[in-house]
N, CA, C and O of each residue as an XYZ file, in Angstrom:
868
protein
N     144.355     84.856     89.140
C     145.345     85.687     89.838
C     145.404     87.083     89.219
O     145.806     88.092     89.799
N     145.085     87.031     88.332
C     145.115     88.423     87.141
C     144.018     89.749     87.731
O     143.998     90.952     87.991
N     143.237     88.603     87.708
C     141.736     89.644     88.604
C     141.964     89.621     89.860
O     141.641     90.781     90.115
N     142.259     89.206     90.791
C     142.774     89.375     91.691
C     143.712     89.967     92.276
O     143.976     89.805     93.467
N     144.413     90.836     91.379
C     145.453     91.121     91.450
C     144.993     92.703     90.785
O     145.805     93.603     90.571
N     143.830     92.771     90.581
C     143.234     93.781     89.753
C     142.096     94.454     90.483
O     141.191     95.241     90.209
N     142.665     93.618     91.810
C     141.478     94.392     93.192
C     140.234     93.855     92.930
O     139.320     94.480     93.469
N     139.833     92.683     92.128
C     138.299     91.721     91.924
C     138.513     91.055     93.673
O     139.605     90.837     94.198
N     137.626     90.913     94.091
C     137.501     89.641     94.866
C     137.265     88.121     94.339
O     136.089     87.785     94.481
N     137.957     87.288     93.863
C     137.735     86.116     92.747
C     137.762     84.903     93.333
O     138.923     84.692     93.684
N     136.847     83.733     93.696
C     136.218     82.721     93.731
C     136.424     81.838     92.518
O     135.685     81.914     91.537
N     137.605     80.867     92.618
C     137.838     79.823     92.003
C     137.444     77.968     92.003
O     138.189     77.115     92.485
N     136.277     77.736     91.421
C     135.415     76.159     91.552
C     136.584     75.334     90.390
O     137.229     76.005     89.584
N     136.673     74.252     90.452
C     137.176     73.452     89.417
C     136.777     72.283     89.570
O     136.962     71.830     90.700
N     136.164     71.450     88.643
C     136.034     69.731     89.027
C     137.127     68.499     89.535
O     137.042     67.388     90.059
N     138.172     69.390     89.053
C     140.002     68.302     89.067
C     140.511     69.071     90.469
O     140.897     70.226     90.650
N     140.325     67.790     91.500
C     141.350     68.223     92.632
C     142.376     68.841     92.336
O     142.508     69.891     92.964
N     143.806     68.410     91.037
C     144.668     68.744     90.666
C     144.597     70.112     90.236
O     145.425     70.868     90.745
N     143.795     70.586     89.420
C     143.339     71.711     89.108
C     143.996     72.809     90.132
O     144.973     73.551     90.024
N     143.083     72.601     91.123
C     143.256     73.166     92.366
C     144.729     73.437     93.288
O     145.221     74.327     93.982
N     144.945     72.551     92.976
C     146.049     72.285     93.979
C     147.571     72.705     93.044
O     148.700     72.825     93.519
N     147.253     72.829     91.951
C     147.902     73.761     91.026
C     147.861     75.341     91.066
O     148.781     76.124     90.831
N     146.253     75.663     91.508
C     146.020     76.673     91.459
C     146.586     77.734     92.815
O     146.867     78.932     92.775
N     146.616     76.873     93.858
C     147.037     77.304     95.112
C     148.635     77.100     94.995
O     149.336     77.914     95.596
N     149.087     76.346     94.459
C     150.484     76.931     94.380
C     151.204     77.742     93.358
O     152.393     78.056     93.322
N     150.227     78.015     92.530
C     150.806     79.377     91.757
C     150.467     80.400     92.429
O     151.281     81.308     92.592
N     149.358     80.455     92.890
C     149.092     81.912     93.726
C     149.677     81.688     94.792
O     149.062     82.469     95.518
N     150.837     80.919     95.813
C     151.197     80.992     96.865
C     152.785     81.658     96.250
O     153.452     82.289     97.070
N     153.298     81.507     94.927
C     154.315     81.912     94.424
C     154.219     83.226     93.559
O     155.140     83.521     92.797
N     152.953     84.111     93.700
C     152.895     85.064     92.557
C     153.055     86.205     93.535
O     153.442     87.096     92.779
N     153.002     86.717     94.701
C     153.299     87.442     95.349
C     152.426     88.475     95.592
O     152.778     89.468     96.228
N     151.240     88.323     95.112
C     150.023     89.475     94.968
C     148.688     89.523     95.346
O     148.462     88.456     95.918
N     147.674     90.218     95.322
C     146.656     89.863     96.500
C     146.312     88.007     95.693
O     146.490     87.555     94.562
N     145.662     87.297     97.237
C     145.281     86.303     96.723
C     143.708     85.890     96.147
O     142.709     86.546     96.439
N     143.698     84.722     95.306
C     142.286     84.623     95.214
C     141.473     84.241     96.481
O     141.944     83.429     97.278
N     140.202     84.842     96.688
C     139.747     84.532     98.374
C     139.456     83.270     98.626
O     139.770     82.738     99.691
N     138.458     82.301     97.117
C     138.813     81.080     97.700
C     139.154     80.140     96.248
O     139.360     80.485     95.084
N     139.117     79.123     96.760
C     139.384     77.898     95.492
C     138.899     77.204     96.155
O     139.038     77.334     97.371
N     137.976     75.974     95.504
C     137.141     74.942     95.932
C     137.245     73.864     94.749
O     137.388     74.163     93.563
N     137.135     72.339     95.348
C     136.353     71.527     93.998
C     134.932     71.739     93.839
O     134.210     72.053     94.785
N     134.582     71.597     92.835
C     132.864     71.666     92.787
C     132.699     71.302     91.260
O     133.338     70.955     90.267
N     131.384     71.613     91.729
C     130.677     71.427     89.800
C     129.868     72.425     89.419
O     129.023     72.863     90.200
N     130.091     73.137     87.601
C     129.490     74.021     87.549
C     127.641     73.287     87.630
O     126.731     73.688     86.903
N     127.564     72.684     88.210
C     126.277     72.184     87.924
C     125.312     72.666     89.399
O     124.156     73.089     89.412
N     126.056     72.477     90.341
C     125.537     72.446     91.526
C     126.604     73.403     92.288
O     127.360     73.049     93.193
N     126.488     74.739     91.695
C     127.527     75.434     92.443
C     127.131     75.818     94.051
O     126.060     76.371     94.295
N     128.214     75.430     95.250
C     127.432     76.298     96.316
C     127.474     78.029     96.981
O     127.524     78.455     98.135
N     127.444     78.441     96.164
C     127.053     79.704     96.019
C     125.671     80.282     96.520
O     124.734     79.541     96.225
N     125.224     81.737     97.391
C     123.882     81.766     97.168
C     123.453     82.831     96.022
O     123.941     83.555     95.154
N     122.458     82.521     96.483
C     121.309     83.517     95.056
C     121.940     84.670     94.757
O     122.651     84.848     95.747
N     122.173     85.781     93.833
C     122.481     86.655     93.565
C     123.830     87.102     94.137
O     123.834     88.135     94.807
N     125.180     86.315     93.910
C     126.336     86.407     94.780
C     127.187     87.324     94.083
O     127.457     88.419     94.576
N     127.630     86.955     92.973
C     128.591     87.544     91.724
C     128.301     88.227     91.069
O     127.257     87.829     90.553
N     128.730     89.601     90.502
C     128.982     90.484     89.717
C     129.073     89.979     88.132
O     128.422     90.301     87.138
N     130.378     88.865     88.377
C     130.335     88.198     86.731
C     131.024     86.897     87.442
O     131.408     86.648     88.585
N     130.983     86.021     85.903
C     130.443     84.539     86.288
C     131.211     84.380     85.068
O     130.778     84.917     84.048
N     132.580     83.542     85.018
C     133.397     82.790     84.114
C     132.966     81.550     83.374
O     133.994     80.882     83.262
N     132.149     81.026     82.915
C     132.181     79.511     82.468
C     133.507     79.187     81.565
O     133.403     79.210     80.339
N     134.434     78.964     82.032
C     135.575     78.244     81.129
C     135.660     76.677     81.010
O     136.537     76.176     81.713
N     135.079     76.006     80.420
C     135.317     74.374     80.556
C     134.011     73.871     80.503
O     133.923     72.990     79.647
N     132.731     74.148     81.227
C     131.881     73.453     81.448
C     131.016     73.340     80.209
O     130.217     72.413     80.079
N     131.224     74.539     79.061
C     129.761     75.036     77.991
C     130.290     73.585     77.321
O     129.491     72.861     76.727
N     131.876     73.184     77.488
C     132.519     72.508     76.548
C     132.347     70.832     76.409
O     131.952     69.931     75.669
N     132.940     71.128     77.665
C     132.778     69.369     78.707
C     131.533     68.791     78.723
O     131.388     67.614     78.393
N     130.721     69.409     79.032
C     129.505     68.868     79.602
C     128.570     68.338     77.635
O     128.040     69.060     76.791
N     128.801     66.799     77.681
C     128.600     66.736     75.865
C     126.844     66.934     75.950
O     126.293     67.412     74.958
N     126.241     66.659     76.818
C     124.689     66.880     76.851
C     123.686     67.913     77.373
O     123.507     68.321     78.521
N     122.982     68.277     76.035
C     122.731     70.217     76.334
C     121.750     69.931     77.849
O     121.849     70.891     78.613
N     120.931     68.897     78.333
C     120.390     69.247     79.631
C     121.231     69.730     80.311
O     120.817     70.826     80.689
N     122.651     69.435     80.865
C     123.462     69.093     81.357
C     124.148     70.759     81.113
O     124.263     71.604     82.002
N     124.432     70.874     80.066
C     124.606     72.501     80.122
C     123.918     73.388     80.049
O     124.357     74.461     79.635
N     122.755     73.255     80.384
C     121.380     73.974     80.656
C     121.501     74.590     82.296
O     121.535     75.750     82.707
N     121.548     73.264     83.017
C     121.764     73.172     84.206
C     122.623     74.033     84.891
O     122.363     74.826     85.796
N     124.398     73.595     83.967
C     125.291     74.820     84.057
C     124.669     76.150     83.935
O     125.030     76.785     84.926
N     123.945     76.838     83.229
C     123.980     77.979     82.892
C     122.842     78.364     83.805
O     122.854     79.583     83.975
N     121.670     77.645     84.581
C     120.384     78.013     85.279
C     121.481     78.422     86.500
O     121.547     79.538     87.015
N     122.198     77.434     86.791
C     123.254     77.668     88.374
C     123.773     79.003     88.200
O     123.826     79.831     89.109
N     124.147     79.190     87.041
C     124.908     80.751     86.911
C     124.323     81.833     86.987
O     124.716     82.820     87.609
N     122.896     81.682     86.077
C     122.252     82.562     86.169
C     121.607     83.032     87.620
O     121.522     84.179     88.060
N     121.121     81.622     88.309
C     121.113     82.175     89.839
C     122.504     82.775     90.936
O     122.392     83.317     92.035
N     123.389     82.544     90.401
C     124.740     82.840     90.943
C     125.057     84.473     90.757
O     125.877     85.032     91.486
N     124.453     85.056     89.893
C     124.547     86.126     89.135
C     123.689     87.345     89.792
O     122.467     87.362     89.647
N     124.356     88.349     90.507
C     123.598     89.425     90.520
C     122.856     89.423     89.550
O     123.001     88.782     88.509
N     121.408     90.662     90.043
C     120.375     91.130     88.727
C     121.779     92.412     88.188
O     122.409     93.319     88.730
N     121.702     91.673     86.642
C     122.427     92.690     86.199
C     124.314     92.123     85.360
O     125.013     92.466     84.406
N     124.346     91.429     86.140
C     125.479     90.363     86.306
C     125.866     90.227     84.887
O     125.108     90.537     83.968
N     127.066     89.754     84.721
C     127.879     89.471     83.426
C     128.257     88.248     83.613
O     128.845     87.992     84.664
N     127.940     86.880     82.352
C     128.132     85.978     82.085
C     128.973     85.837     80.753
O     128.577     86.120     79.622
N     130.235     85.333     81.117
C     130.992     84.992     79.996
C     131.191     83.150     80.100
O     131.628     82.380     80.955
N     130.511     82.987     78.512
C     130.410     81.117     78.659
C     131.051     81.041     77.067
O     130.673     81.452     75.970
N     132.266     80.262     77.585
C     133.278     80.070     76.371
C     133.024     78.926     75.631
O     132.436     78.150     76.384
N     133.132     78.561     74.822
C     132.801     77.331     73.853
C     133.925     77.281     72.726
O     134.691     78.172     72.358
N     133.794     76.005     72.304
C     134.547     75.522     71.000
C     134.164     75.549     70.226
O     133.085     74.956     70.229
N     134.546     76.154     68.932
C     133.397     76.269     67.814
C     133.124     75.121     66.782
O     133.971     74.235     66.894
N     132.353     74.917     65.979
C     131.927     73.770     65.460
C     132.915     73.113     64.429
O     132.918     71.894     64.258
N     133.777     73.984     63.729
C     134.403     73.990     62.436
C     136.167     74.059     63.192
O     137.041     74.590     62.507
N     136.523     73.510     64.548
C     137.843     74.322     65.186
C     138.878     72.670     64.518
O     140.071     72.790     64.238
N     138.242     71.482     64.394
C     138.646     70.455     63.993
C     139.273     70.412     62.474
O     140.444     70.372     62.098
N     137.862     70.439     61.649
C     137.897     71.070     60.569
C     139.164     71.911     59.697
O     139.657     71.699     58.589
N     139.417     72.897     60.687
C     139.873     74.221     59.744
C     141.964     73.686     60.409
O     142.983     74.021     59.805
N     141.920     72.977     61.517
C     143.256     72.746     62.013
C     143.264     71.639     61.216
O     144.352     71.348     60.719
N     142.462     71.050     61.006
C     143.084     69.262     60.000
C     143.218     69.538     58.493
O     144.034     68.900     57.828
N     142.383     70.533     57.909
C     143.231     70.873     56.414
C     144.657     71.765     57.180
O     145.729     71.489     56.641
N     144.707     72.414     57.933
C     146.058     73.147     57.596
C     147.054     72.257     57.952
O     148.138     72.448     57.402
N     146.961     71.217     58.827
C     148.089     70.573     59.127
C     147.739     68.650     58.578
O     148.014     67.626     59.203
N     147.236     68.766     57.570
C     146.745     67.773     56.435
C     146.197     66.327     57.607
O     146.417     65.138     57.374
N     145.752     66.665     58.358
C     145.399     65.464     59.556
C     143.843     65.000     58.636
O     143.432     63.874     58.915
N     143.102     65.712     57.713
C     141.806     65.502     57.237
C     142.209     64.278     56.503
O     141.421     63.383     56.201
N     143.408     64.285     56.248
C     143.674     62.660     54.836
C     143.610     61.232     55.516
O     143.715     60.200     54.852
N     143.411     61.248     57.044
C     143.178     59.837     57.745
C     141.512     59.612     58.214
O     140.602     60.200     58.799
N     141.772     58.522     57.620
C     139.853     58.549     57.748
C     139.275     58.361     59.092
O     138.045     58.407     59.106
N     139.963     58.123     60.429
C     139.708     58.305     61.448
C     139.419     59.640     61.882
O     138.298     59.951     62.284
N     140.373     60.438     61.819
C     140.236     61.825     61.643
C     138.997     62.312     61.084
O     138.019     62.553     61.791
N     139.015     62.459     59.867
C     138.129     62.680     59.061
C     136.575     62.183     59.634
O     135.731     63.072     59.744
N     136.239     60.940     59.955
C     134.947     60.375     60.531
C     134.861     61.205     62.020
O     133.724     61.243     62.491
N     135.902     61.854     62.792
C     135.820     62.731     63.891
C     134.964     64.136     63.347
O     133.949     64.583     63.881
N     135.652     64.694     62.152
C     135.540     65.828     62.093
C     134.265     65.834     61.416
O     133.680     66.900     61.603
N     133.585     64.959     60.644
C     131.987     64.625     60.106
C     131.206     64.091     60.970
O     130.157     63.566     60.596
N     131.577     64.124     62.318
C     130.685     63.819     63.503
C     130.299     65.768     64.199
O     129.289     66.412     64.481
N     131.575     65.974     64.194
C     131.379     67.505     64.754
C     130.783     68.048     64.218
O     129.875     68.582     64.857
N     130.833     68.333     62.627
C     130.193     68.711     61.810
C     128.467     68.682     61.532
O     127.811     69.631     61.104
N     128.005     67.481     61.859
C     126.763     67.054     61.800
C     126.128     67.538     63.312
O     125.252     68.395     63.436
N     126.862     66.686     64.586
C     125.508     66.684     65.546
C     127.038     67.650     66.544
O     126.805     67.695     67.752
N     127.811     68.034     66.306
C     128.591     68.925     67.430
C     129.492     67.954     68.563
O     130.123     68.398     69.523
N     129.383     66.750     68.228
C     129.953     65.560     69.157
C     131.227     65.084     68.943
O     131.366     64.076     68.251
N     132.220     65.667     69.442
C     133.677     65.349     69.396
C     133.704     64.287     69.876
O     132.992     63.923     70.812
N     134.826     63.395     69.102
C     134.814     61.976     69.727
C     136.290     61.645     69.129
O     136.570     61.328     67.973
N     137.282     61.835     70.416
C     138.069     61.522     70.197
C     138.542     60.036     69.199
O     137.986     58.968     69.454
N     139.398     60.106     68.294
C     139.738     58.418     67.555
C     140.902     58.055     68.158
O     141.755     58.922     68.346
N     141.127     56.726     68.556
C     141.699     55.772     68.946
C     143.124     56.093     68.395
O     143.261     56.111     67.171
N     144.357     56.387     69.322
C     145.362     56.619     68.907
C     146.033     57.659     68.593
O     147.227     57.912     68.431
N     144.617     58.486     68.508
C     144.445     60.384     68.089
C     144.958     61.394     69.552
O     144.356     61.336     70.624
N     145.946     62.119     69.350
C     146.509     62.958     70.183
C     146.064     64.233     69.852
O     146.652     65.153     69.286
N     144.715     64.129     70.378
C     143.390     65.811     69.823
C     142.834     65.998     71.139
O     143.235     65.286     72.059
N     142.337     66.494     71.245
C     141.441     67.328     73.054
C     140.582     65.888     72.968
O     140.514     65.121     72.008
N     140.041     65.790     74.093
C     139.100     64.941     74.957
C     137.488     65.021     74.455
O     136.809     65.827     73.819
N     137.290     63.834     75.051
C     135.393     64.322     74.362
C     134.793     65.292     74.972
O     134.934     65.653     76.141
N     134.065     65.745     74.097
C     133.858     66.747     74.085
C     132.800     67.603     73.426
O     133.253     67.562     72.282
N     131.458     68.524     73.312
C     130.964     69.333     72.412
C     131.497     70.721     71.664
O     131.772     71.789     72.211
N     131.550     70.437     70.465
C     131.800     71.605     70.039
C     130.192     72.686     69.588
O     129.429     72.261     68.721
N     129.928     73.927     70.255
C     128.928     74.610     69.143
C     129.277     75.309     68.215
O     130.385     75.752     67.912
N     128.122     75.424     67.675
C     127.838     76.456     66.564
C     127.653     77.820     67.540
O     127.132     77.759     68.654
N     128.170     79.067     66.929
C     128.226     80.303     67.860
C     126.986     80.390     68.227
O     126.730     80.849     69.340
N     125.615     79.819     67.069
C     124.455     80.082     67.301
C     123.914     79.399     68.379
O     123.105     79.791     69.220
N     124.502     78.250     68.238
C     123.465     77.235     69.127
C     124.039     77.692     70.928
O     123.307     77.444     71.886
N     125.359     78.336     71.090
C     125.906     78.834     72.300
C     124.817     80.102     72.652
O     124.153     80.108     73.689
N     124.759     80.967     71.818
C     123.813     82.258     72.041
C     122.137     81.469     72.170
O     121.107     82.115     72.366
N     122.191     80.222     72.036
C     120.619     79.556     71.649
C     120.490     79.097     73.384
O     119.504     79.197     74.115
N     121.781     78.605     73.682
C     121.484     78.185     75.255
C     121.505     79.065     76.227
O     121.053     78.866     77.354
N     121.952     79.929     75.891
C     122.313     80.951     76.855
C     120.747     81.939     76.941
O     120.361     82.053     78.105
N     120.093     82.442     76.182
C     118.895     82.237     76.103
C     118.043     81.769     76.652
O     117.394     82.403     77.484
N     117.760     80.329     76.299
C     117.397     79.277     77.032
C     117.372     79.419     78.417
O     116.383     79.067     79.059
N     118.221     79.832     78.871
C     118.530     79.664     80.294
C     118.159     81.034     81.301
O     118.446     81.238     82.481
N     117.357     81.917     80.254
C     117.133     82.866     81.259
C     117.645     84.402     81.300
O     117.086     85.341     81.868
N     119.123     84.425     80.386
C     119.465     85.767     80.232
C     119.090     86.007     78.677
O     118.336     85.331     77.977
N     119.934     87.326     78.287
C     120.231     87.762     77.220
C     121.181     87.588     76.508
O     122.058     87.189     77.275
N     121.611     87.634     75.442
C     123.038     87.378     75.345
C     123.385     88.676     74.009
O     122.944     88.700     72.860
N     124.261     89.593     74.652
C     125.236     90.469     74.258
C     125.989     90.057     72.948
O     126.608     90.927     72.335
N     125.966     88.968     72.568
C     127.313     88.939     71.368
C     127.795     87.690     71.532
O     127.709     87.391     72.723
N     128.488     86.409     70.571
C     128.910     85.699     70.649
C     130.594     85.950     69.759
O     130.738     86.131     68.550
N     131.389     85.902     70.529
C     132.695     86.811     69.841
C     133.782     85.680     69.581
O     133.646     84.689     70.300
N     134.837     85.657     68.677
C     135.723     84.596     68.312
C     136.513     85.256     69.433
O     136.440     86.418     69.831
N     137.496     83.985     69.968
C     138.735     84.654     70.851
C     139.985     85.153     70.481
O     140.567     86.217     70.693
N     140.314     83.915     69.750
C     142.008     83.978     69.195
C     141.614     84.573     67.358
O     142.353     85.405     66.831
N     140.779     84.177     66.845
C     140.475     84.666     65.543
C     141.221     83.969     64.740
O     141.736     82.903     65.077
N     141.396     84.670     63.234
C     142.208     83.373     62.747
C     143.441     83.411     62.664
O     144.018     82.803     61.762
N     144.136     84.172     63.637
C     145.377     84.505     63.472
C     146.183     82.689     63.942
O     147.251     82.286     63.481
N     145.467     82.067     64.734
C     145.808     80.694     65.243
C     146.903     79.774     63.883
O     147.913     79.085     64.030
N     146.173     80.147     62.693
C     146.391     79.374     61.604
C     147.836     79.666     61.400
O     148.479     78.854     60.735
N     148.464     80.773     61.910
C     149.881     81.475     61.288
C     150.936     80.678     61.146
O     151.481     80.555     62.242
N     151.488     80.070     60.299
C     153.050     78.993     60.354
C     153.698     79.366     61.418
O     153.775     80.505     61.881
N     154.285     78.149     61.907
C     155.165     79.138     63.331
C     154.397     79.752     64.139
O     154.617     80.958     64.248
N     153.404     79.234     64.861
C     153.130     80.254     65.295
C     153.408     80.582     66.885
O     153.039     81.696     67.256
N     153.832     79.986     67.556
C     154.514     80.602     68.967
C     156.326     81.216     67.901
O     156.942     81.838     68.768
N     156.731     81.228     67.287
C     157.620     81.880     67.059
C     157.534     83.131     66.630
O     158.378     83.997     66.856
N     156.087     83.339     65.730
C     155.474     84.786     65.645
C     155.250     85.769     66.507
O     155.562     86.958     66.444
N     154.541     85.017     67.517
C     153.885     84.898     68.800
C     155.145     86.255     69.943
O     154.970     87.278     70.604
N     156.381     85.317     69.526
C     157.256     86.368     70.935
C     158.106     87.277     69.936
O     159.244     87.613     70.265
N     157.408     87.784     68.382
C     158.255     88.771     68.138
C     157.186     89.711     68.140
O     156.150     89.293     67.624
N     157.162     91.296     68.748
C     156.759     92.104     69.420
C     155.286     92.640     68.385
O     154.086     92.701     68.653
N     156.191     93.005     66.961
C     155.487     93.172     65.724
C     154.832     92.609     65.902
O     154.068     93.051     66.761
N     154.514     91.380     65.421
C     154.043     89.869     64.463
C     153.014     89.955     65.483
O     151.900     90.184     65.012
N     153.073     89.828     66.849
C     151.773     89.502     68.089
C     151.242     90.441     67.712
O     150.115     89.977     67.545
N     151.163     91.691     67.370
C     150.298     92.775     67.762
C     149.287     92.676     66.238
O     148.117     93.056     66.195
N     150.142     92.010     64.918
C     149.593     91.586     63.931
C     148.222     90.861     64.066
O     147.049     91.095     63.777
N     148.985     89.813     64.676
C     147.657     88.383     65.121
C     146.631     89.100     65.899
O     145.504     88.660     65.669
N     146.671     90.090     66.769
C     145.761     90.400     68.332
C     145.438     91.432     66.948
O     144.331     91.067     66.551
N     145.846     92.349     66.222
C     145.029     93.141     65.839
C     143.661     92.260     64.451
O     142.538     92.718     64.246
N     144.046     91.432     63.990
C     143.480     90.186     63.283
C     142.260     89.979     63.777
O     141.218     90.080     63.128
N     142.373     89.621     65.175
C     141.484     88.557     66.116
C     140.676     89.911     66.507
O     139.485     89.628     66.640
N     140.934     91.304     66.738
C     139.672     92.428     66.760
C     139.175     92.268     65.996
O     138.101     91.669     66.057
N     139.932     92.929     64.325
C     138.967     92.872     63.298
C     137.909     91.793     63.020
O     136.950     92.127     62.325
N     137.994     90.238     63.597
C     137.332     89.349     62.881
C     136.811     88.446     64.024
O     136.580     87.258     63.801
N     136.552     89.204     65.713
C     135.936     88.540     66.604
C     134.411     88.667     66.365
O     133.547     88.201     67.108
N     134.205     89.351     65.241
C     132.320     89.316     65.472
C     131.698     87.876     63.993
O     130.679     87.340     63.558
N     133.385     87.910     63.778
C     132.737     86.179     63.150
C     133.603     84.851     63.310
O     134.617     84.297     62.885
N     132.563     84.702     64.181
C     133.256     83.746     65.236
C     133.775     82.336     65.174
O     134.477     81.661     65.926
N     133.119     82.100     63.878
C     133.572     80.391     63.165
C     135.226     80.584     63.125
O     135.922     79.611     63.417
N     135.923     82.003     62.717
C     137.203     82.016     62.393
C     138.189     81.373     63.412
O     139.355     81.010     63.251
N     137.108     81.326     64.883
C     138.426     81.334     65.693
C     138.047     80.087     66.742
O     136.932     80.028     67.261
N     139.060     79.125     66.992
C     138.790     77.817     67.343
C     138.135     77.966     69.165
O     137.866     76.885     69.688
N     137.942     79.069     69.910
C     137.575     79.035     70.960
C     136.378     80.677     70.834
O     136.749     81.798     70.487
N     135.061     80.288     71.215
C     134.302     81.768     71.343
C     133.763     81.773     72.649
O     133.831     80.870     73.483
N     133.157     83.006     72.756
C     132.522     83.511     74.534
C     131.042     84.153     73.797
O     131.063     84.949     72.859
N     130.411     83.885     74.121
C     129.009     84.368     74.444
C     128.949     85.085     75.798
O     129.179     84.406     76.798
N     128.648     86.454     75.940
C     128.405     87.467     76.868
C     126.865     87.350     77.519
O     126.078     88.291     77.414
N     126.683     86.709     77.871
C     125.280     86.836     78.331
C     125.065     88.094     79.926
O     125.956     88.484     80.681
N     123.709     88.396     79.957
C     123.149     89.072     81.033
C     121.920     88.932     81.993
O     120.708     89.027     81.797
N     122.461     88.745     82.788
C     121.103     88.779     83.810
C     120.170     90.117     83.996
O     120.573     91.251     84.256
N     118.995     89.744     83.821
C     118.170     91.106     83.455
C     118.128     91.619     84.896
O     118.042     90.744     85.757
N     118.196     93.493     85.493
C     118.087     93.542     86.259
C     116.873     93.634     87.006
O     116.891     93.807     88.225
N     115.725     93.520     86.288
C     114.473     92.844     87.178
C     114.187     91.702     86.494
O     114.806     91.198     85.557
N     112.663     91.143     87.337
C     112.191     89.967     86.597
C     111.693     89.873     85.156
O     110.899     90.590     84.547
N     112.612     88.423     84.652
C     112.244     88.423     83.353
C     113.803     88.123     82.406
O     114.853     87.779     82.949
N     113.680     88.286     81.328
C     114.451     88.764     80.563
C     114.726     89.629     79.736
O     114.019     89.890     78.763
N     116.231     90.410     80.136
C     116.493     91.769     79.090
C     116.318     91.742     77.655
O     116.976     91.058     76.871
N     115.481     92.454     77.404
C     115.260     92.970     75.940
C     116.218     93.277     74.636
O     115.721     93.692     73.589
């Protein structure tokens, strides 16, 4: 709704009917241009044609999808989805986001936990433990191995950048969060320290579609 609202023309896919049907009633209550469409689909088999989009969101799929064919696939669809020239932003979880939240909030001292976070650690394979109230299964990468697929798949890739940075870690932190100061603290944090990207529990890899055949240099 943001881009849309920002004069984009914006095309919304999601795999969760609910998703959707969430999505159409916030934008039927926001009062501003609307998104043109919303669909279920899969980033796998988007129906889109060849060279449609300007830029190309992956939010969910680099993540979800635990098997790299599988997000290969994602990213070949995009890259054909993608004007020559096109901007690809493909967000990921970083390898260490388990890790660095279970020492601060001492969750590393249960060995369930712990056997989660030495799974991520080793092969990138989140696996939720039994009883554990943590995100869903799931892959986490390494910033490298995100800039490694993206590659892979045909573009270039611009930069792999932390999002939130490590300001995430802050005590309190939605109470920091709505005092005016303190946010501009954290957001100025997360500039200084988006070009190292382990700091921050969610990153984007910028990739590009070269504008002729091949790949950009």
């Amino acid at each position: 709704m943001w881009l849309a609202g920002l004069g984009h023309e914006v095309h919304l896919v999601d795999i969760v009917p609910l998703h959707i049907e969430q999505a159409r009633a916030a934008c039927g209550k926001c009062g501003g241009r609307s998104v043109a469409s919303m669909q279920v689909g899969d980033a796998r088999h988007l129906e889109f044609g060849r060279d449609f989009a300007d830029a190309l969101i992956l939010h969910g799929p680099l993540y979800h999808l635990t098997k790299e064919s599988e997000r290969q696939t994602a990213l070949a669809e995009a890259r054909r989805v993608l004007k020559p020239g096109g901007l690809l932003m493909g967000f990921g979880i970083t390898r260490y986001a388990s890790t660095i939240v279970g020492l601060v909030n001492g969750w590393v001292w249960d060995a369930r936990y712990a056997e989660m976070m030495a799974g991520e650690l080793t092969d990138g394979q989140h696996r939720k433990p039994e009883n554990w109230n943590v995100f869903t299964r799931a892959f986490f990468h390494h910033p490298d191995e995100l800039e490694a697929e993206m590659v892979n798949a045909g573009m270039s890739c611009e930069g792999v950048l932390g999002v939130e940075g490590p300001g995430w870690m802050v005590p309190e932190f939605n109470e920091c969060w709505k005092e005016e100061g303190r946010r501009e603290t954290i957001l100025r944090v997360a500039r200084l320290t988006e070009k190292e990207p382990v700091l921050s529990p969610h990153i984007v890899a910028l990739g590009r579609k070269a504008k002729t055949g091949g790949v950009k240099k």
